[in-house]
Every structure is written in structure tokens, then in C-alpha cells.
C-alpha positions in Angstrom: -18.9 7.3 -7.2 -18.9 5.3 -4.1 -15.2 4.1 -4.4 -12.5 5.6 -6.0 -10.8 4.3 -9.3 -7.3 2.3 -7.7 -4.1 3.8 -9.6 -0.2 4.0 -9.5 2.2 4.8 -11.1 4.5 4.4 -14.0 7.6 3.6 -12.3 9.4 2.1 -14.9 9.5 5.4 -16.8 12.0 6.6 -14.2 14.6 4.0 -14.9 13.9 3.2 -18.9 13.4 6.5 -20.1 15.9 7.7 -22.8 18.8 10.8 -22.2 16.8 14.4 -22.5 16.5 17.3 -21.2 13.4 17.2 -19.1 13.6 14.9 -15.7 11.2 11.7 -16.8 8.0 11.6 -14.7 6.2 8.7 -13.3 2.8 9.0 -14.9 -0.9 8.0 -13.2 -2.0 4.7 -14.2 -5.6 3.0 -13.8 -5.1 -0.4 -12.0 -8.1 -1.3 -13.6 -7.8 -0.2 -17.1 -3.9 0.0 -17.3 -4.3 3.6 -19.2 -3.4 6.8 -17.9 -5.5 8.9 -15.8 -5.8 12.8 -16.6 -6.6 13.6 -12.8 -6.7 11.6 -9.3 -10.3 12.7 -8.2 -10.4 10.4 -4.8 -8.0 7.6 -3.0 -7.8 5.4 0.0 -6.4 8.6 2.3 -8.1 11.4 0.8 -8.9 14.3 2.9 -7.2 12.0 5.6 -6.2 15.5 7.7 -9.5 17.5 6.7 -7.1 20.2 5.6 -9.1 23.0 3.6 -11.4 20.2 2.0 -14.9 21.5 1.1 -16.2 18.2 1.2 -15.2 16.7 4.4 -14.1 19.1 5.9 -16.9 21.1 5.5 -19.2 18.1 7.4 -17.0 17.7 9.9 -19.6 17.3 12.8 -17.4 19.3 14.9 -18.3 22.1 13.1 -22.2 22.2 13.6 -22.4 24.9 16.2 -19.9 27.1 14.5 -21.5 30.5 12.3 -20.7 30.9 8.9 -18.1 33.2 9.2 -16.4 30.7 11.6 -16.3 27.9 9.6 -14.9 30.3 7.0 -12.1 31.8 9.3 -11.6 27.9 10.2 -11.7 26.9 6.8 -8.4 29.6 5.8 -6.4 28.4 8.9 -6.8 24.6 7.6 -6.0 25.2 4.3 -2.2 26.5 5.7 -2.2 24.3 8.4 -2.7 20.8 9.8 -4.5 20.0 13.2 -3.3 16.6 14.3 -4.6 15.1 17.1 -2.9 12.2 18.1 -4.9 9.0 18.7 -4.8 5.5 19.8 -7.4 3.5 21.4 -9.2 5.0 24.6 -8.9 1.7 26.5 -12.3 2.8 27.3 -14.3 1.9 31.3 -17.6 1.2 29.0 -15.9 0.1 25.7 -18.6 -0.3 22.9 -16.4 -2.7 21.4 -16.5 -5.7 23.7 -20.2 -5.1 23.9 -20.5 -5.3 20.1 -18.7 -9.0 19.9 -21.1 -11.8 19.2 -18.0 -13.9 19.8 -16.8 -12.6 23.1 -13.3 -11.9 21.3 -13.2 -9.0 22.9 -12.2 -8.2 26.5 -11.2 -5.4 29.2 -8.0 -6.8 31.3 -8.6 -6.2 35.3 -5.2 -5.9 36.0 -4.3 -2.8 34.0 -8.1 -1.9 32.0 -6.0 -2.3 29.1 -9.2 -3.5 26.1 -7.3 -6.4 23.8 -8.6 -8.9 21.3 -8.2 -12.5 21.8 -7.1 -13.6 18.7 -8.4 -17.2 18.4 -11.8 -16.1 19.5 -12.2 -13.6 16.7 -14.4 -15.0 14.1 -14.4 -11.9 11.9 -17.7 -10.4 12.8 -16.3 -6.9 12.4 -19.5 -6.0 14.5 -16.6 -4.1 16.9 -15.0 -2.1 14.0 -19.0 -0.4 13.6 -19.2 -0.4 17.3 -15.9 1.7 18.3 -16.7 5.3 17.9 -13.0 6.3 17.8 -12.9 3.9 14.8 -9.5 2.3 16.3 -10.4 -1.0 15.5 -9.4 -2.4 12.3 -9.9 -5.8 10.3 -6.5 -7.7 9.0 -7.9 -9.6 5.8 -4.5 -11.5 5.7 -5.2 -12.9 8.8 -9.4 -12.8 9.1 -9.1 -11.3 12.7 -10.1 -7.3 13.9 -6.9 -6.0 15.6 -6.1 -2.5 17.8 -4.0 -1.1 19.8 -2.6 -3.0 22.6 -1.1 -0.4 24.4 1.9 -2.4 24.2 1.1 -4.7 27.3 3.9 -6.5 26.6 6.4 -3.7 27.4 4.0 -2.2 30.0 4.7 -6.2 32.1 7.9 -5.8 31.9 7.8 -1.8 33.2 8.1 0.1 29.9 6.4 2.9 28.4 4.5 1.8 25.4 6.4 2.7 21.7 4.5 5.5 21.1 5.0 6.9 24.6 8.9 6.3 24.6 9.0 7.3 21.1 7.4 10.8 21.1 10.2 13.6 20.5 7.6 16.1 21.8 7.4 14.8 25.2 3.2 15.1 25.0 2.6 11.5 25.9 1.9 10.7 29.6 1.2 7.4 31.3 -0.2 6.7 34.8 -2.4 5.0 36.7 -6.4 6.2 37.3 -8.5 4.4 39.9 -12.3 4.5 39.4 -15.5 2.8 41.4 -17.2 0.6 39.0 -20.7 0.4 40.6 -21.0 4.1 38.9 -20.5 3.8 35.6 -23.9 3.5 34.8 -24.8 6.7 37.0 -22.2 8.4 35.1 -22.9 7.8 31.4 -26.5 8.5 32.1 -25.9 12.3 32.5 -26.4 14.6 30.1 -24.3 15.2 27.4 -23.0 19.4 29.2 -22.6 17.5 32.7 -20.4 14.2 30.9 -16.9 15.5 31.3 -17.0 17.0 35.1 -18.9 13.4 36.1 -16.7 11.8 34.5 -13.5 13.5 36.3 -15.6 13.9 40.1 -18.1 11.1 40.6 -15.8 8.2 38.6 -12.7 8.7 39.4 -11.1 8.5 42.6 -8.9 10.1 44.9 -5.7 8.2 45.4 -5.2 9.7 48.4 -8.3 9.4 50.5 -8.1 6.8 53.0 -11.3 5.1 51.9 -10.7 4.6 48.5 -7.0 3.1 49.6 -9.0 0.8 52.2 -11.3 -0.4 49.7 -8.5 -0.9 46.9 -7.1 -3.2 49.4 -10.1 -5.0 50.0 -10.6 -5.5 46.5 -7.0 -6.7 45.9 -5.1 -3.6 44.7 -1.8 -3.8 46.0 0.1 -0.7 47.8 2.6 -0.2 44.5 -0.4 0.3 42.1 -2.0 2.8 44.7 1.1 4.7 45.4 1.4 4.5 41.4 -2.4 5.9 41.4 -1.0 8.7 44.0 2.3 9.8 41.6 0.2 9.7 38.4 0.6 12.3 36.1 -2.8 11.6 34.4 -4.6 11.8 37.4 -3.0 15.6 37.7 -4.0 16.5 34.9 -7.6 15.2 34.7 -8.6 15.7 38.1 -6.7 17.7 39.8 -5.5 20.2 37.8 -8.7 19.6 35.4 -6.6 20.5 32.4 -7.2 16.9 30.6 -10.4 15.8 28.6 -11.9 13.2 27.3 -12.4 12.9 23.2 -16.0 13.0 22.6 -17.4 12.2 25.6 -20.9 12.0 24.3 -20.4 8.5 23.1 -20.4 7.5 26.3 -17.6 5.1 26.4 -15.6 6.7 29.2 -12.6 6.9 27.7 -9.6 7.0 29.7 -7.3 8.5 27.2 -7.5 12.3 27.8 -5.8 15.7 26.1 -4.9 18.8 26.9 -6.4 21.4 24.6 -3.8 24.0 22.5 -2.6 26.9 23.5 -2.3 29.9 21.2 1.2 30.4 20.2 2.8 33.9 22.2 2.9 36.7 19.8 5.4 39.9 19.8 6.7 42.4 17.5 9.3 44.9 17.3 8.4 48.5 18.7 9.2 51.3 16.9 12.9 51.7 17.7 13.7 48.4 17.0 13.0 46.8 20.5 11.3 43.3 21.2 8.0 44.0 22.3 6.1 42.2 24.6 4.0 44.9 26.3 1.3 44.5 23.4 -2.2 42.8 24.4 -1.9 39.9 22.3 1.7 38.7 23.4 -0.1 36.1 25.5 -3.4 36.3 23.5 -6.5 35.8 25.0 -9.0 33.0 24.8 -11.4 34.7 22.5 -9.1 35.2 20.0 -7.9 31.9 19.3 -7.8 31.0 15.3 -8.9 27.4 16.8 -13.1 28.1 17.6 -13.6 27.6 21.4 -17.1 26.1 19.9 -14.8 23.9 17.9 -12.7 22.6 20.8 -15.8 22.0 22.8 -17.3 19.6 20.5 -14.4 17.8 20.5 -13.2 17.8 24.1 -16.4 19.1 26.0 -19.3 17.2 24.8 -20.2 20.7 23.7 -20.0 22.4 27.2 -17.4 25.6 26.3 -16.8 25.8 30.2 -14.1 22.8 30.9 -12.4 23.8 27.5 -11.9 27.6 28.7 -11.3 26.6 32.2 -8.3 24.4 31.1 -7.0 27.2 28.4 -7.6 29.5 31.1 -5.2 27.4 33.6 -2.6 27.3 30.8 -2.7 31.0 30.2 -2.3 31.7 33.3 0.6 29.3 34.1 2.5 30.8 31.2 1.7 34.6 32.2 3.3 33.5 35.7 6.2 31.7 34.3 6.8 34.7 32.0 6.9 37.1 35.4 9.2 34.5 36.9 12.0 34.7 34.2 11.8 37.8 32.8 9.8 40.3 35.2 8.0 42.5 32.9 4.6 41.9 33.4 2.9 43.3 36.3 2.5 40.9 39.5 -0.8 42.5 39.9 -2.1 41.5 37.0 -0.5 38.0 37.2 -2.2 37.4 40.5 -5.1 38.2 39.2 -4.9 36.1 36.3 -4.2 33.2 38.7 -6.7 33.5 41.2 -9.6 33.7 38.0 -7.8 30.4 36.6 -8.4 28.8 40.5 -4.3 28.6 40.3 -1.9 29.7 42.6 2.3 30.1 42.2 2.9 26.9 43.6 0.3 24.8 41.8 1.4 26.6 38.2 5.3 25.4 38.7 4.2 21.8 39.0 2.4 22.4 36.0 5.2 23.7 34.1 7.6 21.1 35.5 5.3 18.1 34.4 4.3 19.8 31.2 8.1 21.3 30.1 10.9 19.6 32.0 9.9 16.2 34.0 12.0 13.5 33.8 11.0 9.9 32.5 10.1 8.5 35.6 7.6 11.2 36.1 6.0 11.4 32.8 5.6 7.4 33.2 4.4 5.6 36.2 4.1 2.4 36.2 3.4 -0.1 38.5 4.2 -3.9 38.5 0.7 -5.1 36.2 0.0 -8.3 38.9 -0.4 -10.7 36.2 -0.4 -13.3 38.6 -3.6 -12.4 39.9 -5.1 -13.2 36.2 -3.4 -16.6 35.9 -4.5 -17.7 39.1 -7.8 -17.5 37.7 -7.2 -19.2 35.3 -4.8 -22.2 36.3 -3.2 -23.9 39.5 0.4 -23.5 38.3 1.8 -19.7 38.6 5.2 -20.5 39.5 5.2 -22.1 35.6 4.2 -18.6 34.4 7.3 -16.7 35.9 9.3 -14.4 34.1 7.2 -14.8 31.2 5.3 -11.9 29.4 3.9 -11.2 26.1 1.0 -12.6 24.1 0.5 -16.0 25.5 0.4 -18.2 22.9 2.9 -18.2 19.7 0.9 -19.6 16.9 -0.1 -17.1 14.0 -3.8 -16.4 13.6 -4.6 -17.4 10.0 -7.4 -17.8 7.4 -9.8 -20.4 8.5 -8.2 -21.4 12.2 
């Protein structure tokens, strides 16, 4: 069966049903035939997490260069737990998207890179909901327009984080600016697949700091608050100069600019023998290798398939915590922490900015944001900027509908 059978359910029961013993139920009902269904055998979210399923789950293509018997140990771990991985659009450099448009509904803003559709170009091809490979485009059949994430431009004008950034209890979300040299894109997305993510972080992206690339941002109208912006940014820490941060299946080739920091196993400890916390053991910490989360696994997701920027990042985070453990506490040997440091190309004062950013930064250093310069755009556009002051937002106020 290609699509599943459409149901609900038998609400009324739950009001209408008579005095008894037994709590009344709200019984499966075909939307099609209006008679009860014995068992829901698919429906519009199903295996939506990939949770133990050994149907999608099981051809996850993430999973191709695992063994058997680490799918298997996979497989047991998914059917207690969920891996989420957050996701929005990747606001990609080379977004497949806007190529994809026979309409030219799509576009990448210069201002901010931020990818948006216009809404009153949009004739519903829905070529750019095939094209994304992150499958974060979507088609509104109320409205007969594709629709995505805007990364909340609006609030990102006016110098706010966007919802899902401000919103996030877990503090995980970071925002910051990433300057990159255009004329290599094509150099960069023609490497192979093992060599995509360190091009990606060395020859693309640029050092804020170097005075050439601030003389050239000038000369190609970037103003001095977006490059001291670029020089704060907490993203660019991450992805280049910490090189903890990776880009989601970078074999697509889209250069995505949204980036992640792969888990860390959670510390383990026991209690000794009389009764004593013990964290001398040799998997407190853990190790890489002994992850419940395939290093093979993470690397097809975040490496393109190349295991060595995945275990160089977990390695920098193991590292980070086995020094902040010696800091507070003092029971693990400062030999063996200084070793574990210089393998992870870490030292002291490098791993407490890491665990400032990553555990207790404020706001305003989680979230950098620089005035967006929308002037620039509407000068492009029109004669009359000073009419366009103090506004923001989405430009025009009519609804998209059905035949407009």
C-alpha cells in the first residue's frame, strides 16, 4: 500500500457513553469507510523518529557502512531512545532550491545569506520541495505557494534572535555571523566527498581577523559592525576555529551554513565497594570507541563519511570535560590531562572558552548580531530609502491565495 488508510477517532464515545465501570474509549475509525479499524498499520508521521523501526529505520542510509552487529547494537539503543536532531533550513551558500525554481521565486538575500521565498512569484512548481535535500521546504495547499523557514528575518532586522533561538531551554542554539569568498564555491563543492567538510571550513570561509579579508569586505561594502560581528561570532568558533561544528550531509553539496556539534557520551560512575562515588573507573569519561552512537554512524551524517573530523571534535570535547573535571574536583591526574589535551590540539586556555560558550555564556554571546543593512537592498531597488525607515518585516501585507 502506497498510502495509508486516513482514520480518527470516536470522540463522541467519550462524552455520550453511559455510567459503567470501565473508563469509555475512543475507538479507531476509517475516514473512508466510517467503520472501525482492528489495527493502525501506517499514518502521516509514522516512524517519524526512526525509533526501533525495522522498516525505516533499518534503510536509513546512514546506516550503510555499519556491520551487522552494529546496526543491531544501534537498533536496541533506538528502540529505548530517541535521537533528535534538530533542524531548520541550512540557509545554504549553493542552495539547490533556488536553482530548482523555474519561476525564480526563490532567492539568497545578500545582506544576511538568509534563502526566502517570494511569495507572489511562487507559481506552485514544487520543483524546490524535490530539489532541497534537507527536505525543509514544504507546499501550503491553502495558499498554492512552497514555504520554509525564514529564519525569522523579521526579528533578526530589528536585532533579535530568531524564535527557535530565543526559545530553546537547552541553550544549544547559536547565532553569528560567517564570512566566505564567493569566487570558491565552485572549487569547493567539487572536492571529494572525505575532503568536503575541512574545504568547506579552510578554503571557504574566512578569517575575520586577517587584514585582507577586512580590506576586501570593505571594498565590497561590508560595514565594520558586521566584521567585528564576523570577529565575536560564536559559529565561527566553533566551525573553524575550534573545528568542533559540522555540516549535515555535506555530500549534497549545498554548503550549508547551519552546523552541529556531535554528542558526547554521557559520564558514567558507580559506587565502590564501601559505598564511595567512584570516578576512578575507565569508563567515567568513556572513550570514543565506546560510544552506543557508531562513530561510522556520526560520520555519515556529519562527515560526508570521513570518521576523522567527527573523532577530532568528540576528541576536543573529551578532552575539555576531562580538564574541567581536574579543575573542579582534582582527582584525575594532570599528567594524563595534559596529555589528553595536547592529542585533542587543545590547551587550558582554549578548553575554558569552550566551556564558557558551550555551558555558561550570556545572551549576547550566544547571539551576535549585527545591524542587517537593509538599506543597501532597497537602494537597489528604489530611489526613496528615507520612505523605508523604521520599517521591517515582509514587505508587502496582502495574503497569498489560490489563483493570485
Amino acid at each position: 500500500d502506497d498510502y495509508y488508510e486516513p482514520f480518527t477517532y470516536s470522540y463522541e464515545d467519550l462524552f455520550t457513553a453511559p455510567e459503567g465501570d470501565d473508563q469509555p474509549v475512543a475507538k479507531v475509525v476509517s475516514m473512508i469507510t466510517g467503520n472501525p479499524m482492528e489495527k493502525i498499520s501506517a499514518g502521516p508521521n509514522w516512524d517519524d523518529d526512526l525509533s526501533g523501526s525495522p522498516i525505516y529505520a533499518a534503510n536509513d542510509p546512514n546506516l550503510a557502512s555499519l556491520s551487522a552487529k552494529e546496526r543491531g547494537a544501534l537498533f536496541d539503543v533506538e528502540r529505548l531512545v530517541f535521537f533528535y536532531l534538530p533542524r531548520i533550513c541550512n540557509h545554504c551558500v549553493n542552495p539547490a532550491c533556488v536553482a530548482s525554481c523555474p519561476s525564480g521565486a526563490l532567492y539568497k538575500r545578500g545582506e544576511d545569506g538568509i534563502v526566502l521565498i517570494n511569495q507572489q512569484k511562487c507559481r506552485a512548481w514544487r520543483f524546490c520541495i524535490t530539489a532541497c535535500p534537507y527536505k525543509k521546504t514544504y507546499f501550503n495547499w491553502g495558499t498554492g505557494k512552497s514555504e520554509k523557514c525564514i529564519l525569522c528575518y523579521p526579528r533578526l532586522e530589528a536585532g533579535e534572535a530568531p524564535a527557535c533561538f530565543h526559545s530553546c531551554v537547552g541553550r544549544i542554539r547559536y547565532l553569528g555571523v560567517l564570512l566566505y569568498d564567493a569566487d570558491r564555491i565552485q572549487e569547493t563543492v567539487l572536492r571529494p566527498d572525505d575532503e568536503l567538510v575541512e574545504a568547506q571550513r579552510r578554503d571557504l570561509l574566512l578569517d575575520p581577523n586577517d587584514p585582507d579579508v577586512i580590506k576586501a569586505a570593505r571594498a565590497n561594502g561590508i560595514g565594520d559592525d558586521v566584521i567585528k560581528a564576523a570577529q565575536q561570532s560564536p559559529v565561527y568558533k566553533y566551525v573553524v576555529k575550534w573545528k568542533m561544528a559540522l555540516p549535515l550531509h555535506a555530500e549534497h553539496r549545498t554548503l550549508p551554513m547551519l552546523y552541529y556539534v556531535p554528542p558526547l557520551l554521557p559520564v558514567m560512575a558507580s559506587n565502590s565497594d564501601d559505598d564511595v562515588y567512584d570516578t576512578a573507573i575507565d569508563d567515567f569519561l568513556g572513550t570514543i570507541d565506546s560510544y552506543r552512537l557508531p562513530l561510522k554512524f556520526m560520520a555519515s551524517m556529519f562527515g560526508a563519511g570521513n570518521e576523522a573530523p567527527v573523532r577530532y571534535a568528540l576528541r576536543k570535547q573529551l578532552a575539555v570535560r576531562m580538564h574541567r573535571r581536574s579543575v573542579t574536583t582534582g582527582d584525575l591526574s594532570q599528567a594524563e590531562v595534559a596529555r589528553v589535551l595536547a592529542a585533542a590540539d587543545c590547551d587550558p586556555e582554549e578548553a575554558n572558552h569552550i566551556h564558557r560558550l558551550t555551558s555558561i555564556a550570556p545572551y549576547n554571546e550566544r547571539f551576535v548580531i549585527p545591524a542587517m543593512h537593509r538599506e543597501q537592498a532597497i537602494e537597489m531597488q528604489e530611489s526613496d530609502t528615507l520612505g523605508a525607515k523604521g520599517f521591517t518585516g515582509m514587505g508587502f501585507r496582502s495574503g497569498p491565495e489560490r489563483g493570485g
